[in-house]
Every structure is written in structure tokens, then in C-alpha cells.
N, C-alpha and C positions, 0 to 999 in steps of 0.2 A: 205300809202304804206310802208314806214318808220317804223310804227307803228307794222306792222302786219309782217313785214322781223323778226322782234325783238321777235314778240310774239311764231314766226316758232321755233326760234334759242333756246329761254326759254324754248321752251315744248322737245326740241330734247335733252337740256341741262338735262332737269329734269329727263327723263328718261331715259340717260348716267349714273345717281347720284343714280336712284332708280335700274338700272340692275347690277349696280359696290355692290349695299348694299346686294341684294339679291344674288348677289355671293358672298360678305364677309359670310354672314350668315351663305351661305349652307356649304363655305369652313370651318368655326368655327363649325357647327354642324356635320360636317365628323369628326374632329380632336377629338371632343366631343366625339362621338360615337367609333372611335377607341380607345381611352384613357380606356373608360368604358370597350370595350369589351374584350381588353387588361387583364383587372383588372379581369374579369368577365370568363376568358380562366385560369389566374393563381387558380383562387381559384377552377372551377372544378377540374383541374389538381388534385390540394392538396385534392381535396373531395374523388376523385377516389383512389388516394393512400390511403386516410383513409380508405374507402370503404375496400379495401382488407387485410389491419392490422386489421380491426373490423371479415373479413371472417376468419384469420388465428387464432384470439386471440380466436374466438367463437371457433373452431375444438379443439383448445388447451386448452379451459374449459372441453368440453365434454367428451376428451381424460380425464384429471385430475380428472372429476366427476367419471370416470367407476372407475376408479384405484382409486382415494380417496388419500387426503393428503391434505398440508397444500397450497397447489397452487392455489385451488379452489377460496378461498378468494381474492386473490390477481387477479388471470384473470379474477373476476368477480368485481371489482375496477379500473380496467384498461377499462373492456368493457362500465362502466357504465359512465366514463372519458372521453371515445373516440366518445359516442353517443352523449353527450351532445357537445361535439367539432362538432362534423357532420350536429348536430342540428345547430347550429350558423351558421355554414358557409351555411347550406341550405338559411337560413334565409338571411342571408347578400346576397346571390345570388340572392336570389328572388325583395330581396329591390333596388340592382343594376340593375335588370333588368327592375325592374317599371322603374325605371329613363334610363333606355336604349334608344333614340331619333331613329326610324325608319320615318325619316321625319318630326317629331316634331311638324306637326302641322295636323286637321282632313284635310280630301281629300277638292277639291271642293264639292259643296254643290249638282251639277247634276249626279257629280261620284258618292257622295254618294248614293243618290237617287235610283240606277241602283243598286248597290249594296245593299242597305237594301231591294229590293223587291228580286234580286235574291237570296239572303238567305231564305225568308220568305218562297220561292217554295220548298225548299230540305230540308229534317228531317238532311242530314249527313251537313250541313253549318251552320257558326254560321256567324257573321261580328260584328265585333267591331270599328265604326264606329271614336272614340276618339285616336283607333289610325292605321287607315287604315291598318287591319288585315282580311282576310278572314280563317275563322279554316274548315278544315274537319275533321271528326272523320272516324281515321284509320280503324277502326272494320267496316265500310260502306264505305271505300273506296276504299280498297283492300280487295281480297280473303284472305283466313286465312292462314297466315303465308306466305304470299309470298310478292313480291313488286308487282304484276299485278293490274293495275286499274280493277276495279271492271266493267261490263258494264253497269249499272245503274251508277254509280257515273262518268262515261265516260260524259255522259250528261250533268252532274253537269259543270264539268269542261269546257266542250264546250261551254255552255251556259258562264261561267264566261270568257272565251276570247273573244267572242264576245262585252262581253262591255270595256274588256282591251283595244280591236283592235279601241275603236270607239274612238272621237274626243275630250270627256272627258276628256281621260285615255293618250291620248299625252303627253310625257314631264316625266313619271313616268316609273320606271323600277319595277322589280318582284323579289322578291328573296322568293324562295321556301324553306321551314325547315320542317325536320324533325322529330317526337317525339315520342319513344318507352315509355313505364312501363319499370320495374326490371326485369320483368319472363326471365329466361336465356333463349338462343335458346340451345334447345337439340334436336330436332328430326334431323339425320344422315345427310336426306335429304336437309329441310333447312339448314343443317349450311355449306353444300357445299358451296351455294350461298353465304350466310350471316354468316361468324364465329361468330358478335356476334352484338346486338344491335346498335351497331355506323355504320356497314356494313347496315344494315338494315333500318336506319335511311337514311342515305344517299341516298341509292338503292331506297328508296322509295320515293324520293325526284326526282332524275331524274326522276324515270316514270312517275311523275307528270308534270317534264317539257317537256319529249318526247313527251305527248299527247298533249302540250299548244303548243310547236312548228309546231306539225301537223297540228294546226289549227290556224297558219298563226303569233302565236306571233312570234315579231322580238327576234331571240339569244340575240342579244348582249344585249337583254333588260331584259336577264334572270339570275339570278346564284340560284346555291341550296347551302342548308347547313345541317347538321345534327350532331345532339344532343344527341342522345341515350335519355337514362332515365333520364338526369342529369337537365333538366328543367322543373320537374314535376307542375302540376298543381293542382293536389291532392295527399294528400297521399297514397302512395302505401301501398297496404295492409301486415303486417310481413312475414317475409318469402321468400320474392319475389314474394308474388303471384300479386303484379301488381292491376292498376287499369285502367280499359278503356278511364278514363277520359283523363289521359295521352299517351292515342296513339293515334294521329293525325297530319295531316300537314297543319301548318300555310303560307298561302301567305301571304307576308309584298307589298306591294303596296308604293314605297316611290319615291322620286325627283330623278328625271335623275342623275346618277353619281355617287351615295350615295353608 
């Protein structure tokens, strides 16, 4: 009896020792994850400033080209300066972001399960299963040019709360992101709504959680974010004419609290 009072106290011990480890963990992979995205906030900042020294230098070439003179050379040593700067920091973002922890580790192996067959149903879903990501692609999931869920991709999404809501998916929160291309918005009408890509990003992000809330996920298990163009996935085409690959909204699927 003796024996087995002990062996109670061991198993209640060990898993005091194993829930104390898995909350140091999760707490060292928040602090992780802030640190990074920290890092990961200052350099788009400095991307986007360059961004717009590269739009003023270019108007100030073209201007110098009609007129002609000895400036030409020089704005066009500065632009070729600033792109190769732009190019790096793209780079370093991108590489900081492979190392970005949304949970750090793949889902369980039943969540995932649910999740790689519900992708396989929809052309607009991708699921990356190494690091518990669901992507839609914007151009199938909203009308053009607005944030309205599309009603074919309504579906999509319903379907995917259904396995959020199920017994799997316990214990994981949701954070919804947003992702435009470059193409500026100009048409009058949209830019009401949306003045510019990070509006849009966002905008587009809530409608995703308005309809996941509709159907039964808990709030407080949700937050959105939004990125504009500044986390492309491919290159956008010169010019701003943008590539589709980069408009869509990624669900992160990660550990309670995160």
C-alpha cells in the first residue's frame, strides 16, 4: 500500500516537473518570438523608408533625364545603391522570418491529418504542415478589390472551423495575416475603404475572422495581423505590377497564449 501511495506521489511529482518544463519553454519561445519580430518590425520600417527614397530618387532621375545634365549619372548611382540595400534587407527579412517560431513545433499528428485532407478539397488552400500554416490565396478568396469573403471560399473557411472547433484543435489559438503584392490601390472607390495596402491587409484579415467567429470560434482564441506587401513570397513584378502569389491570408494555428 506503502508502495503504491509513493508510486501516486512520483507520477503527480513528474508531471508538476513536465507542465513547470512546458511552460518554461513556451514562455522562452514567446520572448523568442518577440525578440525576432521586434528585429523583423524595425527593418520593414527602414525597408519602407527606403521604398520611398528609391520612388523620389527614380521621379528625380526622370525629371534630370528630360532636362539632361550632369545629375543623371549620379541619381542613377544612388538608385543602383539603394536597390542593392533594399535587396539585402529583403533578404535578411525573409531569413528572419524562416526562423520566426509560430509554435515551434508541427501540430499534433490527428490535427494534422484533418488539415492536410481539408486542403486537398479546395484549389484556393495550401497547408504547410512543418509549421502549422493554413494559406488562401486572396485572388479566390475575396472579390476583386474588396475585403468581402468570396461565397465559394465562405465554405472553405467553414469547413476549416469545424476542425479548429473539434477536440484536436483544443489548447491552440489562431492568428489570421494578411498579404497584398505592390499594385498601389487607385480606384476612388476602393481607396475609400482601404487608402492603401496595409488598410487592406488588415480589412482583409478581420473578414476572415468575422466569418470564423460566425461560426462558433471562440474570440479570445483569435487575433489578425496585416502586412501589406512587405512579406512577399515571390517576386513582384517591376513597376508594381504585383504578383498573386503574394496576396493571400495565412492562418498560423499555434499554442494557447502565444
Amino acid at each position: 500500500m506503502r508502495i503504491a501511495k509513493l508510486s501516486v506521489v512520483f507520477l503527480v511529482c513528474a508531471c508538476i516537473v513536465l507542465a513547470s518544463g512546458c511552460n518554461s519553454q513556451l514562455k522562452d519561445l514567446q520572448i523568442q518570438n518577440q525578440t525576432q519580430q521586434k528585429r523583423i518590425d524595425q527593418l520593414q520600417a527602414e525597408l519602407s523608408a527606403k521604398s520611398l527614397e528609391l520612388e523620389q530618387l527614380n521621379r528625380q532621375l526622370d525629371d534630370a533625364r528630360k532636362k539632361g545634365g550632369i545629375e543623371v549619372e549620379t541619381l542613377e548611382q544612388k538608385i543602383a545603391a539603394l536597390k542593392e540595400d533594399l535587396a539585402k534587407k529583403n533578404e535578411l527579412i525573409a531569413s528572419l522570418q524562416q526562423k520566426l517560431l509560430y509554435g515551434g513545433a508541427a501540430l499534433p499528428v490527428e490535427l494534422t491529418t484533418k488539415l492536410e485532407d481539408f486542403a486537398k478539397q479546395y484549389d484556393l488552400v495550401t497547408f504547410d504542415a512543418s509549421r502549422g500554416i493554413v494559406k488562401f490565396k486572396s485572388d479566390l478568396l475575396f472579390e476583386l478589390g474588396s475585403d468581402k469573403v468570396a461565397s465559394e471560399a465562405t465554405k472553405a473557411v467553414k469547413s476549416l472551423c469545424e476542425i479548429l472547433n473539434s477536440q484536436e484543435a483544443k489548447g491552440f489559438d489562431i492568428i489570421i495575416a494578411g498579404h497584398t503584392d505592390d499594385i498601389p490601390i487607385e480606384k476612388p472607390a476602393t481607396r475609400e475603404k482601404h487608402p492603401t495596402n496595409w488598410y487592406l491587409s488588415v480589412h482583409r484579415s478581420i473578414s476572415v475572422l468575422d466569418v470564423m467567429a460566425e461560426n462558433n470560434i471562440d474570440p479570445k482564441r483569435m487575433s489578425v495581423r496585416g502586412f501589406s506587401e512587405y512579406r512577399p513570397v515571390a517576386e513582384n513584378k517591376a513597376g508594381k505590377k504585383g504578383n498573386p502569389l503574394n496576396r493571400r491570408v495565412e492562418i498560423y494555428i499555434v499554442p494557447e497564449g502565444m
